[in-house]
N, C-alpha and C positions, 0 to 999 in steps of 0.2 A: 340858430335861435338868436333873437336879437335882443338885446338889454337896453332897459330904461331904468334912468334914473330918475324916482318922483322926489320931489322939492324936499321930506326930508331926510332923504337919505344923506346929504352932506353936512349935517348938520350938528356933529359931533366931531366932524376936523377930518372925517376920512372921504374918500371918492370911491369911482370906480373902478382905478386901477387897482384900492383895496382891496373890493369885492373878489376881481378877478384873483387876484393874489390870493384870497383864502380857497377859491375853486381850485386852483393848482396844486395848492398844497392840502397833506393828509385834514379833511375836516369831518367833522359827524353834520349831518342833516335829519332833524327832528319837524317830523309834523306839529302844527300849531297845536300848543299847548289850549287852545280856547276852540278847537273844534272845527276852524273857517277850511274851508276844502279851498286846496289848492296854494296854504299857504306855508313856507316851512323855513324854519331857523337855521342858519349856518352856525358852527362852532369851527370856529380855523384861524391860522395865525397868517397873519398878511409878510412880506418880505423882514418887511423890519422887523420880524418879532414879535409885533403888537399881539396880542390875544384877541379876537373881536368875533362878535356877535352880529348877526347879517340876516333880519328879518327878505324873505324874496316871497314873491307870488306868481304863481306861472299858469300862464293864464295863454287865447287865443283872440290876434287882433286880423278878424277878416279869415282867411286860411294860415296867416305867418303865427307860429309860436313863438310867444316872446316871455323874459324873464320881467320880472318889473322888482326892484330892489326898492324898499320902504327904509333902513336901516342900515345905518353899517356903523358899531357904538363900539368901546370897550366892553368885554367881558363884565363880568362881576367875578366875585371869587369862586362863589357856588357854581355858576355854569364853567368853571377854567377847571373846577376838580371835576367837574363831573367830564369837561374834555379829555383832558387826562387820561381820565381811565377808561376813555373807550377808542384813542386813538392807538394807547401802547397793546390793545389785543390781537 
């Protein structure tokens, strides 16, 4: 699967290697809270630590599947507790 990064996913200080980094490590993945099919929230901590939030949409371009990352932001504190407590079960 191939990944794309749209214009504002960097736009908050972090990249791809983020991204990646929260898929490695333990993260929850929430379907969009607004109903859009096909789009869904990361909750994962990238190398450094950071907390971050990682709007993706996965989607088909031709026959190739591809991710397309919209986001990669700090947390808030609401979505870090709610990480929390669904990574330690």
């Amino acid at each position: 699967m191939r990944v794309l990064l749209a214009e504002s996913a960097c736009r908050h200080g972090y990249g791809a290697g983020d991204y990646l980094a929260v898929i490695r490590n333990p993260h929850v993945r929430i379907r969009s809270r607004r109903g859009l099919r096909g789009v869904y929230e990361l909750l994962g901590r990238n190398d450094g630590g950071d907390y971050l939030h990682v709007v993706i949409r996965i989607g088909w371009i031709g026959e190739e599947k591809v991710t397309i990352v919209f986001h990669v932001l700090r947390m808030s504190d609401a979505a870090r507790r709610y990480y929390l407590k669904r990574v330690r079960r």
